[in-house]
MIZAVEX-45710 format. One record per residue: residue in three letters; x, y, z of N, C-alpha, C in turn. Coordinates in Angstrom, 2 decimals, always signed. Layout:
% MIZAVEX-45710
   r    n_xx    n_yy    n_zz   ca_xx   ca_yy   ca_zz    c_xx    c_yy    c_zz
 ALA       X       Y       Z       X       Y       Z       X       Y       Z
...
END
This chain:
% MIZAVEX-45710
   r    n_xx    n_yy    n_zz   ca_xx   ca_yy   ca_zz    c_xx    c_yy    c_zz
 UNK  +12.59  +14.84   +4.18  +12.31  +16.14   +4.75  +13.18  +16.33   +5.98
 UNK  +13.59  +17.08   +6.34  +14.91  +17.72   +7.28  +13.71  +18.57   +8.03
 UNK  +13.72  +17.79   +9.91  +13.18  +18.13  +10.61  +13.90  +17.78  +11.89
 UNK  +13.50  +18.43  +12.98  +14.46  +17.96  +14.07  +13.83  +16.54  +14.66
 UNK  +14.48  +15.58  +15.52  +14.55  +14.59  +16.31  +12.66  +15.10  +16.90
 UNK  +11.80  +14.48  +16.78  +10.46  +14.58  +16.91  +10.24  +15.81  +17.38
 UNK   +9.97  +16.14  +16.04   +9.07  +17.22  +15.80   +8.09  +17.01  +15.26
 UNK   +6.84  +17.08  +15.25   +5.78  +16.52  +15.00   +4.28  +17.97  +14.86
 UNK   +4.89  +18.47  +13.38   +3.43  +19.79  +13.81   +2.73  +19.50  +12.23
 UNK   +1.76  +20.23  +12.14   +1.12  +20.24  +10.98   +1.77  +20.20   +9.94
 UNK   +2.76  +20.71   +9.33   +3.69  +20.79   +8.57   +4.27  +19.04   +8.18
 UNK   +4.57  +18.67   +9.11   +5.43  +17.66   +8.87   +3.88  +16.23   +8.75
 UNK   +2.83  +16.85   +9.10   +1.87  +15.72   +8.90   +1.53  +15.49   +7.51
 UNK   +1.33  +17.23   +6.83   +0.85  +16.86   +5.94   +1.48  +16.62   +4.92
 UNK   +3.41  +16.48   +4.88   +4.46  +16.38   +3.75   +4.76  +14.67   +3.96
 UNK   +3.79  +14.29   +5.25   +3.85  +12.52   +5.57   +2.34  +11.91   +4.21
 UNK   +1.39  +13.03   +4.18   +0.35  +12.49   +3.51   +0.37  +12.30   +2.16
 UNK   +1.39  +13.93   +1.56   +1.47  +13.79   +0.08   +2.99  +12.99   -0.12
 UNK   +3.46  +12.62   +0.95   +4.95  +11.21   +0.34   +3.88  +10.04   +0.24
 UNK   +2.80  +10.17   +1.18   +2.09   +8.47   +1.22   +1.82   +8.68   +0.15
 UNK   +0.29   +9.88   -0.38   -0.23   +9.54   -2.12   +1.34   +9.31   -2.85
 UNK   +2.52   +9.78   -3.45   +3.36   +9.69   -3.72   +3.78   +8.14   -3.68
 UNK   +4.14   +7.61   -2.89   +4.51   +6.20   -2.99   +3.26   +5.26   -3.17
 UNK   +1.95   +5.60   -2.92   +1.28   +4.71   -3.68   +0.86   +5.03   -5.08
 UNK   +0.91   +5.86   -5.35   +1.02   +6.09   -7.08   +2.22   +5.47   -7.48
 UNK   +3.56   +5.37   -6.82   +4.33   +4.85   -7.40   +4.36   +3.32   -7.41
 UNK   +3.92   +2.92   -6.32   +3.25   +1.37   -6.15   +2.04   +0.60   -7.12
 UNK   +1.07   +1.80   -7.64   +0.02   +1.40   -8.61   +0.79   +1.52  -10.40
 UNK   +1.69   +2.21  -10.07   +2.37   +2.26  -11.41   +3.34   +1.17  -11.89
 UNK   +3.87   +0.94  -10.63   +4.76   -0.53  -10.86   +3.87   -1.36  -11.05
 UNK   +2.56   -1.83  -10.11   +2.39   -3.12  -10.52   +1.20   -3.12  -11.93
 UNK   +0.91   -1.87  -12.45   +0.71   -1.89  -13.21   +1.43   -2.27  -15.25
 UNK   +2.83   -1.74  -14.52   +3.70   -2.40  -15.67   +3.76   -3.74  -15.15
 UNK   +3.95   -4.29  -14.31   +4.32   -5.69  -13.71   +3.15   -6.39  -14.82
 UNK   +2.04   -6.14  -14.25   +0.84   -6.71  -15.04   +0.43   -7.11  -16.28
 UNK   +0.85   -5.61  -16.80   +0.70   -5.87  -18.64   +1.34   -6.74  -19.18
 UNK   +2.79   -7.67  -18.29   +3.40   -8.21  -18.56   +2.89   -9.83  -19.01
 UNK   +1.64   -9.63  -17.96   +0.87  -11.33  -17.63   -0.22  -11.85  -18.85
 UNK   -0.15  -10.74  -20.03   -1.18  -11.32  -20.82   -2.55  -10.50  -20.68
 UNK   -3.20  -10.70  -20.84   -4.81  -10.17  -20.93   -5.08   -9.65  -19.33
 UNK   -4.54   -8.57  -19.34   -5.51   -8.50  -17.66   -5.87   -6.96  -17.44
 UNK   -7.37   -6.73  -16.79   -8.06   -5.69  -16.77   -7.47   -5.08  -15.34
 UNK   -6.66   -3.87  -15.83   -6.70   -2.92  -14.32   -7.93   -1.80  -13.96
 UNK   -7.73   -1.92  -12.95   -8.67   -0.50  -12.82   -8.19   +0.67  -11.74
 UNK   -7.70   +1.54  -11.78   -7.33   +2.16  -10.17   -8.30   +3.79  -10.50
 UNK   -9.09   +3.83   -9.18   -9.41   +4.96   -8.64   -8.90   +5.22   -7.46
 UNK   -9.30   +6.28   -7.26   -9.08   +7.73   -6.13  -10.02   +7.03   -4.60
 UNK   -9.73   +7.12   -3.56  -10.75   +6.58   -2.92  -10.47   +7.66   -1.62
 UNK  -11.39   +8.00   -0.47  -11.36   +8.68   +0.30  -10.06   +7.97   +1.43
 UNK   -9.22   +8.95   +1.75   -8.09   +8.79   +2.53   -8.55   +7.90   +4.43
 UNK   -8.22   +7.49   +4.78   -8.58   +7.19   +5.99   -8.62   +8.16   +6.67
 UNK   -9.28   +8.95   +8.26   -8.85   +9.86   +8.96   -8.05   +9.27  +10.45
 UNK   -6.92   +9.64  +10.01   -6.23   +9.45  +11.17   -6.49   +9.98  +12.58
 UNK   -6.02   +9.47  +13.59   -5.93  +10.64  +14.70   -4.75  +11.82  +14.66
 UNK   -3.89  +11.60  +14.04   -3.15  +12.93  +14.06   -3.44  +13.79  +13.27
 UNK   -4.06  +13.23  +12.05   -4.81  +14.50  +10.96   -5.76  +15.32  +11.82
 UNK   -6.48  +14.35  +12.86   -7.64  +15.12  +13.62   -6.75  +16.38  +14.25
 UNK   -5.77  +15.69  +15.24   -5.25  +16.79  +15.88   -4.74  +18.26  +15.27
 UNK   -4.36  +17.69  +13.96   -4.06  +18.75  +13.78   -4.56  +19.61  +12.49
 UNK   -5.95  +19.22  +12.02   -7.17  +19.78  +11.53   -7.15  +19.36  +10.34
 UNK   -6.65  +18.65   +9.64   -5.98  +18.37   +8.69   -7.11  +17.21   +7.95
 UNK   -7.89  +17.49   +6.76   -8.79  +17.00   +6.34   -8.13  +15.83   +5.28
 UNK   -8.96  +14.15   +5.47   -8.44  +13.20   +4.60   -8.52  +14.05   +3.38
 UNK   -7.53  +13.23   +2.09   -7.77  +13.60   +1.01   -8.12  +12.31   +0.08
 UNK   -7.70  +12.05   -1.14   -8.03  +10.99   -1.65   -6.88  +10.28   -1.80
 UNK   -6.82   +8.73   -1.75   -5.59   +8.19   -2.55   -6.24   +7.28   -3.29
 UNK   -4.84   +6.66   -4.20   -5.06   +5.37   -5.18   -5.11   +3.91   -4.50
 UNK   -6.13   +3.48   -4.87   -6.76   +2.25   -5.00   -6.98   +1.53   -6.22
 UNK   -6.55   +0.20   -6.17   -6.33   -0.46   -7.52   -7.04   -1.80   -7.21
 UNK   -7.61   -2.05   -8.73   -8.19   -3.91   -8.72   -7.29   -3.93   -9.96
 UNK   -6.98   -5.90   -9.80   -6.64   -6.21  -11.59   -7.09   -7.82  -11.21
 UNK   -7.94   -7.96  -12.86   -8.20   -8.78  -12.78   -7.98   -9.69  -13.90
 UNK   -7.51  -10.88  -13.81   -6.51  -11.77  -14.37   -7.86  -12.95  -14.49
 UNK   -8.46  -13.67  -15.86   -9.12  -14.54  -16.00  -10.50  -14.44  -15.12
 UNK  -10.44  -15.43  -14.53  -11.73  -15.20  -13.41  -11.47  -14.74  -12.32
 UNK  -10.03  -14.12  -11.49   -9.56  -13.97  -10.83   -9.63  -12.14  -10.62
 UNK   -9.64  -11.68   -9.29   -9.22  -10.61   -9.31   -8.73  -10.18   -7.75
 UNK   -7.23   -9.20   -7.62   -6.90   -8.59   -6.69   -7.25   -7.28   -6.45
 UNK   -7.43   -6.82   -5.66   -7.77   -5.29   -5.19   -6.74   -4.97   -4.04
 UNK   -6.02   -3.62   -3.99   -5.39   -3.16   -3.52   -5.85   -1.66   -2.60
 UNK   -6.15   -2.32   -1.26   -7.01   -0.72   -0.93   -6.18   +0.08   +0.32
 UNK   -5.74   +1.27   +0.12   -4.88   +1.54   +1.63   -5.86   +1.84   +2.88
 UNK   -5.36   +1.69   +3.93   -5.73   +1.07   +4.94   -5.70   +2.16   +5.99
 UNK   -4.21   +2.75   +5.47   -3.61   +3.90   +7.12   -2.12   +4.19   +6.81
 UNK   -1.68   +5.51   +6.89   -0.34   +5.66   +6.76   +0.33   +5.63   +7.90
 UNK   -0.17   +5.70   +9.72   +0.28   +5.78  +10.71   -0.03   +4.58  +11.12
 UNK   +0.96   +3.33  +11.13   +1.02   +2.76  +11.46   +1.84   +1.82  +11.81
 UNK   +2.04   +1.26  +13.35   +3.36   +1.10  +14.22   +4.04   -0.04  +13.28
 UNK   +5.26   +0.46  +13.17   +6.45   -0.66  +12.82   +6.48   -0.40  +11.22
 UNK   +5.31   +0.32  +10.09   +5.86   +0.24   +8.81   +5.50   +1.78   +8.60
 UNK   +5.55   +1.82   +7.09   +5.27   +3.67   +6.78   +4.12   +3.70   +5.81
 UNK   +2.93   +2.89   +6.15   +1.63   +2.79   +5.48   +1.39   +1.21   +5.16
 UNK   +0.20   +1.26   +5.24   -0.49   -0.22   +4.99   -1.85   -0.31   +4.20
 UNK   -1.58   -1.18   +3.06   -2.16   -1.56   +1.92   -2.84   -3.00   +2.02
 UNK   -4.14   -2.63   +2.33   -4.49   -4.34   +1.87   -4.93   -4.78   +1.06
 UNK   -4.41   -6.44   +0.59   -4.85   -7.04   -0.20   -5.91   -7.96   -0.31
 UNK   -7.05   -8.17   -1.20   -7.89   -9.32   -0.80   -7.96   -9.63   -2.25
 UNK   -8.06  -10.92   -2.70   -8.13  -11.93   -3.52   -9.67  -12.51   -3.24
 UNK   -9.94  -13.54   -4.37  -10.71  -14.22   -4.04  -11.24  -15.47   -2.92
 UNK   -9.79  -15.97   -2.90   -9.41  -16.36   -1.62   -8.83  -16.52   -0.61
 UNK   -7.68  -14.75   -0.33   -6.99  -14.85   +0.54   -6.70  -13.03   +0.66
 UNK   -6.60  -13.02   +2.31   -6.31  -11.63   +2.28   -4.92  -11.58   +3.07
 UNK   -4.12  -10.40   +2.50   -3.18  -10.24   +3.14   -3.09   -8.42   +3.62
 UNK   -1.75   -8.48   +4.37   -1.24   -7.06   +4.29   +0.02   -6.49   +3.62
 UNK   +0.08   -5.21   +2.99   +1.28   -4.35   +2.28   +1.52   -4.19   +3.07
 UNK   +2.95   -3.91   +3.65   +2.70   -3.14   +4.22   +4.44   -2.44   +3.81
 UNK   +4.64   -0.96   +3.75   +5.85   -0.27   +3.35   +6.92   +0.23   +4.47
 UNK   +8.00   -1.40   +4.31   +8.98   -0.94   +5.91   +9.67   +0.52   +5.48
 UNK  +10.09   +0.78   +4.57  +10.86   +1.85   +4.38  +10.38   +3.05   +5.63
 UNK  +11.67   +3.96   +5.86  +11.68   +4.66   +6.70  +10.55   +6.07   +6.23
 UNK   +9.99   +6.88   +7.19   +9.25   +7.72   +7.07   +9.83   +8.60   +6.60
 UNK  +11.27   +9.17   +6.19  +11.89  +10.35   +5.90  +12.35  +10.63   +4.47
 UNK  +11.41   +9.49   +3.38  +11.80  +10.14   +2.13  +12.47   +9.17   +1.58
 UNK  +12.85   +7.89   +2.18  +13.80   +6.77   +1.80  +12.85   +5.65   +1.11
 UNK  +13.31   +5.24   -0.16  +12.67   +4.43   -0.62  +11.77   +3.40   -0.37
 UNK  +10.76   +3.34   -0.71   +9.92   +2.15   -0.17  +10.15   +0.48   -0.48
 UNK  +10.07   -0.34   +0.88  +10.44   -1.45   +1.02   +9.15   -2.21   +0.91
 UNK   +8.13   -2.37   +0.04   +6.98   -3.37   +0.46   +7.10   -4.57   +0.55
 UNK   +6.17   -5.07   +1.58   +6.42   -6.33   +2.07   +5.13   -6.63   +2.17
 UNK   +4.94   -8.20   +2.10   +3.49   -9.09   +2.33   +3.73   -9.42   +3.46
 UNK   +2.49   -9.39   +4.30   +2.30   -9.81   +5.85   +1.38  -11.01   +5.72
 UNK   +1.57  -12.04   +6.57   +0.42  -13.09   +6.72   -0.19  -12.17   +7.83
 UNK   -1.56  -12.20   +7.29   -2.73  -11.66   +8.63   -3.03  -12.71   +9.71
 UNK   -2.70  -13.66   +9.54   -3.07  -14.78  +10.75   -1.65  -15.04  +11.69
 UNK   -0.78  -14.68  +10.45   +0.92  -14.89  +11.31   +1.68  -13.86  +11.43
 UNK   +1.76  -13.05  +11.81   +2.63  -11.68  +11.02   +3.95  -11.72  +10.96
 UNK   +4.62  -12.62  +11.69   +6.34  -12.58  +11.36   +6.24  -13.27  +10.03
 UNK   +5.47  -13.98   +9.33   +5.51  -14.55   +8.08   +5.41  -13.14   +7.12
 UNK   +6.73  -12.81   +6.23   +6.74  -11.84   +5.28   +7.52  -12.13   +4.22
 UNK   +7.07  -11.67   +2.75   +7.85  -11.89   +2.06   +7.82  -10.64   +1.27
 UNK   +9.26  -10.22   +0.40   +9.13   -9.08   -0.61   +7.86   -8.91   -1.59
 UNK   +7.13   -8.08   -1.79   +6.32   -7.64   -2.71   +7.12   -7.46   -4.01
 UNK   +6.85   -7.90   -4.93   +7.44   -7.94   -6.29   +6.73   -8.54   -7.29
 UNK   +7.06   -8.72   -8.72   +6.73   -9.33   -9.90   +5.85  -10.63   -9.29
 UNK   +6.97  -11.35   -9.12   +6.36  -12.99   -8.73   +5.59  -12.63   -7.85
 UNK   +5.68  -11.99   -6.83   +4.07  -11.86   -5.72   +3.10  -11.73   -6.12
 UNK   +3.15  -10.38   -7.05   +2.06  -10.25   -8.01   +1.37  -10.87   -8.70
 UNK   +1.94  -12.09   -8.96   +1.99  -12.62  -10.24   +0.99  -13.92   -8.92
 UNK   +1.45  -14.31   -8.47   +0.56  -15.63   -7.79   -0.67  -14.78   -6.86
 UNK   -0.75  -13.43   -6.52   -1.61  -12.78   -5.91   -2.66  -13.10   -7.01
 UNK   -2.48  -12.74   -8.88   -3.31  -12.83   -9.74   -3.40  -13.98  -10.22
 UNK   -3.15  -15.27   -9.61   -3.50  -15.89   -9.91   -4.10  -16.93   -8.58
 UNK   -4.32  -15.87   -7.43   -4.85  -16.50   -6.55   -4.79  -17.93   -5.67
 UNK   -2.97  -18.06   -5.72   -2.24  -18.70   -5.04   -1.95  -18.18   -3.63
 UNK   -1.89  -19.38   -2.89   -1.59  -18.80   -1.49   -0.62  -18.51   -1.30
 UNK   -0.12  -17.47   -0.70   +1.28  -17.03   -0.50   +2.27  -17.29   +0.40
 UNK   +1.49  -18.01   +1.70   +2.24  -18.87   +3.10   +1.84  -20.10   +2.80
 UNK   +2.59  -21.04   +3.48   +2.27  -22.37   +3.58   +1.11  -22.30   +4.89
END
């Protein structure tokens, strides 16, 4: 979106909310092909109530819904729930919890329409990150730890 050097009005909040639903539909769709790939495994994604930000407040701007996803692999299952699209240093944050480990999505890509970069955060370490992809996926569902 083509806006000037911070500009920041209703307009530009709410073309930040429908790129977020936008890239997480496109995020539940990838790892949904990723998945089918693994053999027998049950997805599920619903709609879930949007977080309310403080800038939605400011500027009247009512949550809406986004996608939220579980898949569950054997006895195992991940859930994918977003968290917040304003938030310092990435362009939305997705968390993950497993059966025995939680992490963070979180999407470095830039706020202006540029492809999304997801990345895994250690929640106990946070410079510990690695690309979100196939293989992440793939030991997330099978409930491997992802840091040493």
């Amino acid at each position: 979106m083509d806006r000037q050097a911070n500009k920041i009005d209703r307009e530009y909040v709410s073309w930040r909310i429908s790129d977020w639903k936008k890239r997480l539909d496109q995020l539940c769709s990838e790892m949904t092909s990723w998945a089918e790939n693994f053999g027998k495994v049950e997805i599920r994604r619903r709609d879930i109530p949007q977080a309310r930000e403080d800038i939605m407040y400011r500027f009247g701007i009512e949550p809406e819904t986004v996608p939220a996803m579980a898949v569950r692999f054997g006895r195992n299952r991940v859930s994918f729930v977003p968290m917040g699209l304003w938030v310092i240093g990435s362009n939305g944050r997705v968390n993950i919890t497993t059966d025995k480990n939680r992490y963070i999505l979180l999407d470095l890509g830039g706020d202006d329409g540029e492809p999304s970069r997801w990345t895994v955060v250690n929640p106990s370490k946070r410079g510990q990150r690695i690309s979100f992809d196939r293989n992440t996926l793939a030991k997330l569902m099978k409930d491997e730890a992802l840091f040493p």
